[in-house]
C-alpha positions as CSV (number, residue, x, y, z in Angstrom):
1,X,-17.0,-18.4,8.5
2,X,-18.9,-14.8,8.4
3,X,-16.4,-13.4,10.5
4,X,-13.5,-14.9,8.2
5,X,-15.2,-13.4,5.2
6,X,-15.8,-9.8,6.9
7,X,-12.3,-9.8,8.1
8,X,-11.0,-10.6,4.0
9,X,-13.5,-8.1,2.8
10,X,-11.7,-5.4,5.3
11,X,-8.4,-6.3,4.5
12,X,-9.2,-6.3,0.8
13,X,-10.6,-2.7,0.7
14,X,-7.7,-1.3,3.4
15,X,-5.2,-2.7,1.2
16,X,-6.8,-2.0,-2.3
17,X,-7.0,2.2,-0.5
18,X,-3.9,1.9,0.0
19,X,-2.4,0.6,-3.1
20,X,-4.1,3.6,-4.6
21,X,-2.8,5.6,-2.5
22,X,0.4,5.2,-2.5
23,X,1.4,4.1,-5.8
24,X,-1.2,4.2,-8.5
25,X,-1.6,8.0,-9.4
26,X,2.1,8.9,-9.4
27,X,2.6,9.9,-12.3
28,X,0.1,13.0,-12.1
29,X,2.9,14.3,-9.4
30,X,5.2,15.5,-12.2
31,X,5.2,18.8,-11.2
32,X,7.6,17.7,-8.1
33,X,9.4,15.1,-9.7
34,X,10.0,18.1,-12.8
35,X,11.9,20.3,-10.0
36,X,14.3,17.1,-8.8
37,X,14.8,16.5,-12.3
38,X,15.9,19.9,-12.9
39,X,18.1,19.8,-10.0
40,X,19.7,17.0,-11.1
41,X,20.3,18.4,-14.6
42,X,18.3,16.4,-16.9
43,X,17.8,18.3,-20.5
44,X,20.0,21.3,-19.4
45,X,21.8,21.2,-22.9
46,X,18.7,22.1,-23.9
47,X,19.2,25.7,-22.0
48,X,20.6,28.9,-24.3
49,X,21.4,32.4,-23.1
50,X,18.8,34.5,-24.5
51,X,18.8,38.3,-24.3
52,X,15.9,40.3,-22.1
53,X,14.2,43.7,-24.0
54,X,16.2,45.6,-21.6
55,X,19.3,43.9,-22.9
56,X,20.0,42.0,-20.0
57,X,21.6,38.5,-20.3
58,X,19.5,35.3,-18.8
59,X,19.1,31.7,-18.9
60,X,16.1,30.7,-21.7
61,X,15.1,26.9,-20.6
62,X,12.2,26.8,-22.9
63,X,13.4,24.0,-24.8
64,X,14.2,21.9,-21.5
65,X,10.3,22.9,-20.3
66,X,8.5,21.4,-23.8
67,X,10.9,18.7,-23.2
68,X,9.4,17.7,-19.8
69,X,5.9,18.6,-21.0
70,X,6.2,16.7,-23.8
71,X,7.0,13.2,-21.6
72,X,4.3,14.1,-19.8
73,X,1.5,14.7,-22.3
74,X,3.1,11.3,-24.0
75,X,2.6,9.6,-20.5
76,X,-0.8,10.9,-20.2
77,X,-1.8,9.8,-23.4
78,X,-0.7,6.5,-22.8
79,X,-2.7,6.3,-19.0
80,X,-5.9,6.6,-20.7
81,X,-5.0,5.3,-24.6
82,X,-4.1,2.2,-23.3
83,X,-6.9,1.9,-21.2
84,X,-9.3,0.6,-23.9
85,X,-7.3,-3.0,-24.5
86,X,-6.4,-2.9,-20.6
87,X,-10.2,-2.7,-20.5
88,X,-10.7,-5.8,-22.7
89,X,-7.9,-7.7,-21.1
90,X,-9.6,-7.4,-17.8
91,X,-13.0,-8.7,-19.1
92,X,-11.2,-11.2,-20.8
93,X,-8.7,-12.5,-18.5
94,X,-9.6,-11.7,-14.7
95,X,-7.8,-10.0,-12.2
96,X,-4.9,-12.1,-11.7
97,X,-3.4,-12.0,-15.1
98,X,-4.3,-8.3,-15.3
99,X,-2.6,-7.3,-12.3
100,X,0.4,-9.6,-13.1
101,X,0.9,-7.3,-16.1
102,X,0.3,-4.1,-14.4
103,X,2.9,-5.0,-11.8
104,X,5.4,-5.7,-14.5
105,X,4.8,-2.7,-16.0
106,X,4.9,-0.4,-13.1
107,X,8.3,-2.4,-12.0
108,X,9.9,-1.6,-15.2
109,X,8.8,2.1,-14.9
110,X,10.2,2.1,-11.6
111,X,13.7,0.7,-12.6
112,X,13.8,2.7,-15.8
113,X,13.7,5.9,-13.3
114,X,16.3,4.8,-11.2
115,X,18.5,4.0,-13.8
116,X,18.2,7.2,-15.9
117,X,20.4,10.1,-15.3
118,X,21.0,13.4,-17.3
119,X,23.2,11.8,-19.7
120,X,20.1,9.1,-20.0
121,X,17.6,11.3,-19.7
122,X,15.6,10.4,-22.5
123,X,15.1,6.9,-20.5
124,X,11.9,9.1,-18.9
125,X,10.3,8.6,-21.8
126,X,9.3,5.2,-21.6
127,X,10.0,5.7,-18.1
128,X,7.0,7.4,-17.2
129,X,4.4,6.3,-19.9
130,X,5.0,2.6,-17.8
131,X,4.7,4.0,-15.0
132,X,0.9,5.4,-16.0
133,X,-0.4,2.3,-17.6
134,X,1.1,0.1,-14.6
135,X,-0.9,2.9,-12.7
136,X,-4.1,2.8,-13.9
137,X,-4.4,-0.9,-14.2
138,X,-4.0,-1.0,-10.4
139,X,-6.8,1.1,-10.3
140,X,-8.9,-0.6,-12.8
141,X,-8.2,-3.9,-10.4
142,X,-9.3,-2.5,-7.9
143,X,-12.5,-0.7,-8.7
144,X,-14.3,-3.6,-8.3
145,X,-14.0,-3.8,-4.4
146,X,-17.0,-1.9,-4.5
147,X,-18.8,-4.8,-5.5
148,X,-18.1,-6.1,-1.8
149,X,-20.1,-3.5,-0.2
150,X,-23.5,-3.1,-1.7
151,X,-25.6,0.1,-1.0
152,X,-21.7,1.7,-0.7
153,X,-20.5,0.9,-4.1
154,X,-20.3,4.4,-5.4
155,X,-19.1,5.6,-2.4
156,X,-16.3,3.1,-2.6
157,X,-15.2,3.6,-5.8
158,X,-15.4,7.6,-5.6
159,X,-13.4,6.7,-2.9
160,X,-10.6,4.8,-4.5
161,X,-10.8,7.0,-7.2
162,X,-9.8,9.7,-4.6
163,X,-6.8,7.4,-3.4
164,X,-5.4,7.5,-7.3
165,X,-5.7,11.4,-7.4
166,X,-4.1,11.6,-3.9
167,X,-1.3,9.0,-5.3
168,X,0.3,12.0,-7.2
169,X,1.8,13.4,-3.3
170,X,4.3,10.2,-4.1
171,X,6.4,12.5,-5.7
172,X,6.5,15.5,-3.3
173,X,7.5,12.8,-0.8
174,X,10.5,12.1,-2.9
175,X,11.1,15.7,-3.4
176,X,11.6,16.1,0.3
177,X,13.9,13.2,0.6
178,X,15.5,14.4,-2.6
179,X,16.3,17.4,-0.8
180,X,17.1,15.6,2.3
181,X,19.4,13.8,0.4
182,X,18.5,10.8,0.0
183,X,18.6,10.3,-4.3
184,X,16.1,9.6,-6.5
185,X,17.6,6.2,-7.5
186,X,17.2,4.9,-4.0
187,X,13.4,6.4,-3.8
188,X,12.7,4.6,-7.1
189,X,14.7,1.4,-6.6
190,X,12.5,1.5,-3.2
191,X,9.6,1.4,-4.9
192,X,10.3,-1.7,-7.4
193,X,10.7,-3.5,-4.3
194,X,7.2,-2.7,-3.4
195,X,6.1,-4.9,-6.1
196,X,6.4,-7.6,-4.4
197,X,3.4,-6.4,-1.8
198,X,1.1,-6.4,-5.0
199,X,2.4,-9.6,-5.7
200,X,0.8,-11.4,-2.4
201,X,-1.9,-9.2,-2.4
202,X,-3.0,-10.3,-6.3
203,X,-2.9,-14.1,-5.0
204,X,-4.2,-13.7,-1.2
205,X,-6.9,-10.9,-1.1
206,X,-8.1,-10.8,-4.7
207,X,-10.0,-12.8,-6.7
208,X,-8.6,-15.2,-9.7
209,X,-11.3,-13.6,-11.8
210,X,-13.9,-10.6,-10.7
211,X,-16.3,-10.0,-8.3
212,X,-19.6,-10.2,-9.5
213,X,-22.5,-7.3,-8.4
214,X,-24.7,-8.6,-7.1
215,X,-22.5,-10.6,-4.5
216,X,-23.5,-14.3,-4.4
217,X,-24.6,-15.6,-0.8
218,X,-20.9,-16.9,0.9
219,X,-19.0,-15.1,-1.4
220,X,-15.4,-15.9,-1.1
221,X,-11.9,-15.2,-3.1
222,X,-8.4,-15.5,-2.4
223,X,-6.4,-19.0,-2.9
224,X,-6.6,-19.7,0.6
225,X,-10.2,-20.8,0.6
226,X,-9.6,-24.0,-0.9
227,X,-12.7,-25.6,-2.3
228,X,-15.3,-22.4,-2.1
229,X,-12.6,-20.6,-3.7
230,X,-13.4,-22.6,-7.3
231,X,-17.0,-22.2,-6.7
232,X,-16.8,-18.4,-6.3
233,X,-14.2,-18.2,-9.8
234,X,-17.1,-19.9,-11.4
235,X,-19.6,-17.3,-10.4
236,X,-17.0,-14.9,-10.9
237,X,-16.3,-15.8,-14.4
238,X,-19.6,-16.4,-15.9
239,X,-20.4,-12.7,-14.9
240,X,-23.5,-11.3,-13.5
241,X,-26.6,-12.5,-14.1
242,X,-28.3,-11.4,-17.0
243,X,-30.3,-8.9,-15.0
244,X,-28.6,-7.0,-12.4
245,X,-29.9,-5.6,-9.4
246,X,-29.9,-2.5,-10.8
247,X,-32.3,-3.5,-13.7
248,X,-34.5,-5.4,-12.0
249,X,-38.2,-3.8,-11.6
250,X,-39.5,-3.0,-8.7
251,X,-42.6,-5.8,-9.5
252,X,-40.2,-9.1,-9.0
253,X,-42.7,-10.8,-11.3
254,X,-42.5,-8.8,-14.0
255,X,-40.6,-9.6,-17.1
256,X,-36.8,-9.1,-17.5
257,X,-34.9,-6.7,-19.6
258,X,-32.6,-7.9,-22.0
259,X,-29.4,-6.1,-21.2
260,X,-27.7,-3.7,-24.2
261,X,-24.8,-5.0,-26.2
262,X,-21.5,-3.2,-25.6
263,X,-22.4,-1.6,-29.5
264,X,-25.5,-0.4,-28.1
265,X,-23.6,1.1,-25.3
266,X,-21.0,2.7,-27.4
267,X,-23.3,4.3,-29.6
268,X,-25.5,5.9,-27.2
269,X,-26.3,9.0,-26.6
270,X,-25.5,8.6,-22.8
271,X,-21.8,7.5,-24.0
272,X,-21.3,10.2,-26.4
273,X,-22.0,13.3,-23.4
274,X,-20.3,11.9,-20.9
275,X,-17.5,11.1,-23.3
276,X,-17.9,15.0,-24.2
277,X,-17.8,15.8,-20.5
278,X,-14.9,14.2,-19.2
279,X,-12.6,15.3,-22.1
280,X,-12.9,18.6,-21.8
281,X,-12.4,19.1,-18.4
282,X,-9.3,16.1,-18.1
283,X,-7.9,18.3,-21.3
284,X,-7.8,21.5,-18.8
285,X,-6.6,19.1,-15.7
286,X,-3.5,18.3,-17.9
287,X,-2.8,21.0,-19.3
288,X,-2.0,22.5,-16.0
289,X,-0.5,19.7,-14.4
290,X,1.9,19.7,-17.6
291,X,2.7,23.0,-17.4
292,X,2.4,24.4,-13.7
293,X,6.5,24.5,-13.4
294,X,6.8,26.8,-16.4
295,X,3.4,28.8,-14.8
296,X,5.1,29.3,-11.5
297,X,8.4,30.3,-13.1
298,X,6.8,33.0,-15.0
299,X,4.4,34.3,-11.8
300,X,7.2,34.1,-9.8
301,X,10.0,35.8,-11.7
302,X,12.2,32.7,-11.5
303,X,12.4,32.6,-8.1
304,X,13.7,29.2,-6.9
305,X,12.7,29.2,-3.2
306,X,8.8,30.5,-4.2
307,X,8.7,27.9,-7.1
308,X,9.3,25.0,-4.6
309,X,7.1,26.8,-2.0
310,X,4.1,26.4,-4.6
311,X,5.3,23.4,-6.1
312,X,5.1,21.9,-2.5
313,X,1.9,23.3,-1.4
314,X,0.3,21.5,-5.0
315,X,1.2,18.7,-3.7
316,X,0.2,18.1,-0.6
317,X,-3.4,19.5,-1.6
318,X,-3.2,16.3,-3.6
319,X,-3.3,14.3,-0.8
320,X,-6.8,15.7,-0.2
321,X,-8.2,14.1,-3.3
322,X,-9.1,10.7,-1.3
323,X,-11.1,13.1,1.5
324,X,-12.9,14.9,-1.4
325,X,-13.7,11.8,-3.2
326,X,-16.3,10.4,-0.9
327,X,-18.2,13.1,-1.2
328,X,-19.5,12.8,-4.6
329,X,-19.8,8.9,-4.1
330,X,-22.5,10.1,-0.6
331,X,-24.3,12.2,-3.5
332,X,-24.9,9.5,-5.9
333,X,-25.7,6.8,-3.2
334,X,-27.8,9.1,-1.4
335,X,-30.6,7.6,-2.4
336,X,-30.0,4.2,-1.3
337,X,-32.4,1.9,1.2
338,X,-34.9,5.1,0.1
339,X,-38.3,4.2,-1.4
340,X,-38.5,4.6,-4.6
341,X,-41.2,6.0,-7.1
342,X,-43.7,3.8,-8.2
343,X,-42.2,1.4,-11.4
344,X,-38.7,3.2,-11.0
345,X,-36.2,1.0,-11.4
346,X,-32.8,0.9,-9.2
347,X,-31.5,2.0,-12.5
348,X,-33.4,5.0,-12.8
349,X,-32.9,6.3,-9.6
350,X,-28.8,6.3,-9.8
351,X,-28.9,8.0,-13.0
352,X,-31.6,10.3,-11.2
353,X,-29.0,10.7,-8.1
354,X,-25.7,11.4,-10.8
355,X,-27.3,14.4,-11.9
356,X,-25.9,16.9,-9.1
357,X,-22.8,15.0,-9.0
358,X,-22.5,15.7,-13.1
359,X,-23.8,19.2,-12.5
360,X,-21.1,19.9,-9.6
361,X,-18.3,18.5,-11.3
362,X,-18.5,20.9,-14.4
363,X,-19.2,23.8,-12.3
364,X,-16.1,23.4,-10.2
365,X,-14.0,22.5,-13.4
366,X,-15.5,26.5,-14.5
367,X,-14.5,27.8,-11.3
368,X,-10.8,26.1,-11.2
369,X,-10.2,27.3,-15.2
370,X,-11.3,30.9,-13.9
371,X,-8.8,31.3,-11.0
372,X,-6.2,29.3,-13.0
373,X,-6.0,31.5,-15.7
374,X,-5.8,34.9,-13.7
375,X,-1.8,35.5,-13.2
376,X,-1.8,36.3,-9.5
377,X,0.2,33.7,-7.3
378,X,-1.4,34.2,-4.4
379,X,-4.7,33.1,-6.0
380,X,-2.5,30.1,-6.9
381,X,-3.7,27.9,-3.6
382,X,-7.4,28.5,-4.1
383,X,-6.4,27.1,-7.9
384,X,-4.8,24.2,-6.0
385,X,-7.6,23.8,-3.6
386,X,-10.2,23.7,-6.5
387,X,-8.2,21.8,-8.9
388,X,-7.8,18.3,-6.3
389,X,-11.8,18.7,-5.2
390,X,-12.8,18.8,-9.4
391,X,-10.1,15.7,-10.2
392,X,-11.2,13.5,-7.6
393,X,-14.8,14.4,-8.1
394,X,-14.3,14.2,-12.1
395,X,-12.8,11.0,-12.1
396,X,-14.9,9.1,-9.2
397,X,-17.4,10.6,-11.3
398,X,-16.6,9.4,-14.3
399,X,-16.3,5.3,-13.2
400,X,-19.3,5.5,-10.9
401,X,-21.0,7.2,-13.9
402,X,-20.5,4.2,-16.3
403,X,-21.4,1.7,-13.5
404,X,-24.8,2.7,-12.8
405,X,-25.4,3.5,-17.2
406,X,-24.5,0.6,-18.6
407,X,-24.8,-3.3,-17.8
408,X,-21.8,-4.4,-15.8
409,X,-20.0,-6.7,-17.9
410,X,-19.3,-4.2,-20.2
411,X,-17.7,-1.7,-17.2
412,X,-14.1,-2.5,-18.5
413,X,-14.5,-2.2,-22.0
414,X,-16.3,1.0,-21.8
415,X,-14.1,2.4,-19.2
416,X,-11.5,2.0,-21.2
417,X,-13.2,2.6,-24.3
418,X,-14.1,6.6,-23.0
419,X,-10.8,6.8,-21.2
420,X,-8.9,6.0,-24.6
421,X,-11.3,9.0,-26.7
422,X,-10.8,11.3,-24.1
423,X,-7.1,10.5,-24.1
424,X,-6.7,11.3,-28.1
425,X,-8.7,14.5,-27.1
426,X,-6.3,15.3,-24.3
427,X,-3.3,15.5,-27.3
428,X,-4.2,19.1,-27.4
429,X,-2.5,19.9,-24.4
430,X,1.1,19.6,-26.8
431,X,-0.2,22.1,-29.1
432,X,-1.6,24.2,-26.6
433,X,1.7,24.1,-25.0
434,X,3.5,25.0,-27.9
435,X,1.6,27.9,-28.7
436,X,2.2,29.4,-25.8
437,X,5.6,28.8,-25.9
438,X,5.8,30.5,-29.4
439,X,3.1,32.7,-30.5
440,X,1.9,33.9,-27.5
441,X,5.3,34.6,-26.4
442,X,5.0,32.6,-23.2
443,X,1.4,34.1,-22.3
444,X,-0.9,31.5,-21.6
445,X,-4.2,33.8,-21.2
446,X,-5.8,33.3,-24.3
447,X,-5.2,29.5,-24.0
448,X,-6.9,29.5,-20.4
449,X,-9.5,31.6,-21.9
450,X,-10.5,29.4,-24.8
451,X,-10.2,26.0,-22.3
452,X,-12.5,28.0,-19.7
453,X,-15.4,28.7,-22.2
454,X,-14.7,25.2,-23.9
455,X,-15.5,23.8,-20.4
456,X,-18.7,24.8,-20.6
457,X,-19.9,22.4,-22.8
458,X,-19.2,20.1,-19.7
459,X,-23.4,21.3,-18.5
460,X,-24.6,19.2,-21.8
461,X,-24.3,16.0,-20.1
462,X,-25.9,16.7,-16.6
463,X,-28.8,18.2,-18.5
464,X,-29.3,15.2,-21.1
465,X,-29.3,12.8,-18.4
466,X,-31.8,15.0,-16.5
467,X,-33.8,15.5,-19.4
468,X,-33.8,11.7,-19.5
469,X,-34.9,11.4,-16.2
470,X,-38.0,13.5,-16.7
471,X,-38.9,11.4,-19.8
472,X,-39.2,8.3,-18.3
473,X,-40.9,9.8,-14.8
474,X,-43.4,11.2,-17.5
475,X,-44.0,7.7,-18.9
476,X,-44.6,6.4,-16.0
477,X,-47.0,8.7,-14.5
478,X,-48.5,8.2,-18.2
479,X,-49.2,4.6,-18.2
């Protein structure tokens, strides 16, 4: 029976790695699915003959570039807006019915691709706003794998985190078949099919509800295990205990702490900075996600064959994001199977441990704004390079972060809750955009400028929670 269980637990994470992999963060590959699209000739009405200063004639595509930035700030919006009731549906409802609906969703995105052309392309749209939300709710799914693996949960779910960043590579792949030529309504007809994967693995290697932290002794899932199946749901479903592992004091017989209501949550001051520090930094990853074609057109003088040299070496340092991951899971577990302070609770020692991992992740987020905002192309790769290690490190962060905060059956509600603020935040990409399109006469320095120094406030958090930290050390060493 052990063996059985290991064996599902395995399989489960493999799989789950994979789905996030492979399909869930697509969407933050626009920058390679922008040059097939181009290509193909979506939006080139939109394309004038404009007039150089030197009086030469050229081709302005200005309007076709706010065009595709726009679907992608709208899609972007929608991956973390929609987050909040995705959030609530999965507390509500369970994993099954969840994942059912991200499938759908994700299908129809799929199909809504295939089918588009450049007489249809305002299909893309819709297209790729599905596409997002499908995405993220296989993530959210998934997250909870972690629960499976005890002292490794941060690791794991830094980890899949990773996978999602890494997801974005999809569309590079495409690219290269694109230019291959196989066409982009095969690629995306291929990946519908897929759905059918998630399917079986919804019913055969995930539970009908959650999985609970702290695992229950036996714990099984899947609708093979017949009768232990029904006993696991019912753990499953009533949630964790009212005390979690991680709240329990190190004295077993001392008295337990009543957990916080999700209100209490919400309007802490632990909520509020960490809501502060992943929307400025996710404002400057989208930003230049949603505007790196238009960036490399301009460093690069139009050239076609550099623009798909850069566009193609972005991508594939996405594909790094799932070995950089881990990393900042290792720092916030590093602690673990340590002893512990005297009257420090498991609690107190992850928030103690997210500290560097808070304090790293706005520093890189500095570092990747600097070299992003100084125009030489070169200096483009360590841009790259720095911009996958502060993603996957900002958004592993970010869930293993509210995981180890706040009481466990509020994760999905607050997950979403900070992903959809963060998301109305991350609307200032469009005018951001726009200005640089229009006042700034396609100069984005000031705007990189202004999003460097607003990064900064990023440290606030890291501190706070330090500060924090110190307090209740001092109380203890007090009493």
């Amino acid at each position: 029976m052990e063996n059985k269980l290991s064996v599902r637990r395995c399989l489960t994470f493999v799989t789950g790695l994979l789905e996030c992999l492979c399909f869930a963060g697509a969407v933050f590959g626009w920058a390679s699915l922008v040059f097939i699209l181009k290509e193909d000739g979506y939006f080139a009405s939109l394309c004038v003959n404009g007039t150089e200063i030197n009086g030469t004639q050229s081709l302005d595509c200005s309007a076709q570039d706010e065009q595709f930035s726009l679907i992608f700030t709208i899609a972007s919006f929608m991956n973390n807006f929609l987050t909040l009731p995705n959030g609530f549906l999965f507390d509500h409802f369970g994993t099954t019915v969840t994942r059912l609906y991200g499938i759908f969703l994700y299908t129809m995105g799929t199909l809504l691709v295939a089918f588009s052309s450049s007489a249809l392309a305002s299909l893309l749209f819709p297209a790729l706003s599905l596409l997002a939300v499908g995405g993220i709710l296989f993530l959210l799914t998934n997250m909870q794998v972690g629960n499976l693996f005890g002292s490794h949960r941060s690791t794991i779910i830094t980890l899949y985190n990773g996978a999602f960043d890494s997801s974005s590579a999809l569309f590079l792949i495409i690219k290269l078949l694109h230019e291959s030529g196989i066409s982009l309504r095969a690629a995306f007809l291929f990946l519908s099919a897929c759905s059918i994967i998630h399917v079986l693995r919804t019913f055969f290697l995930l539970p009908r509800k959650f999985i609970p932290y702290p695992l229950p002794a036996r714990y099984t899932y899947g609708i093979s295990c017949g009768k232990s199946e029904a006993v696991s749901s019912e753990v499953a479903s009533n949630g964790p205990e009212p005390t979690t592992v991680e709240e329990t004091p190190l004295n077993k017989e001392a008295p337990k702490t009543q957990e916080k209501s999700f209100c209490e949550c919400m309007l802490s001051w632990f909520f509020a900075w960490h809501l502060l520090w992943l929307s400025v930094m996710q404002l400057r990853h989208y930003l230049f996600i949603g505007t790196l074609n238009p960036m490399l057109q301009r460093l690069t003088a139009g050239e076609s064959t550099l623009v798909s040299q850069y566009t193609n070496a972005f991508a594939i340092t996405q594909l790094c994001g799932v070995l950089c991951a881990p990393w900042n899971g290792l720092i916030m577990d590093r602690h673990k199977g340590k002893p512990r302070a005297a009257g420090e609770t498991e609690r107190e020692a992850d928030l103690r441990a997210s500290v560097l991992s808070l304090f790293l992740t706005a520093l890189q987020c500095v570092l990747f704004s600097l070299c992003a905002s100084t125009p030489y192309l070169p200096l483009q790769y360590l841009t790259f390079i720095l911009q996958v290690l502060n993603r996957s490190f900002l958004y592993g962060g970010n869930a293993a972060f509210i995981s180890v905060a706040f009481p466990s059956c509020h994760f999905g509600k607050l997950y979403g809750l900070v992903m959809a603020l963060s998301a109305v935040f991350s609307l200032l990409q469009y005018p951001c955009f726009a200005l640089v399109k229009g006042a700034l006469g396609g100069d984005p320095l000031y705007v990189n400028v202004a999003l460097t120094l607003l990064s900064l406030l990023a440290f606030i958090h890291p501190v706070y929670v330090y500060l924090h930290c110190r307090r209740l050390a001092s109380q203890r060493a007090s009493s």
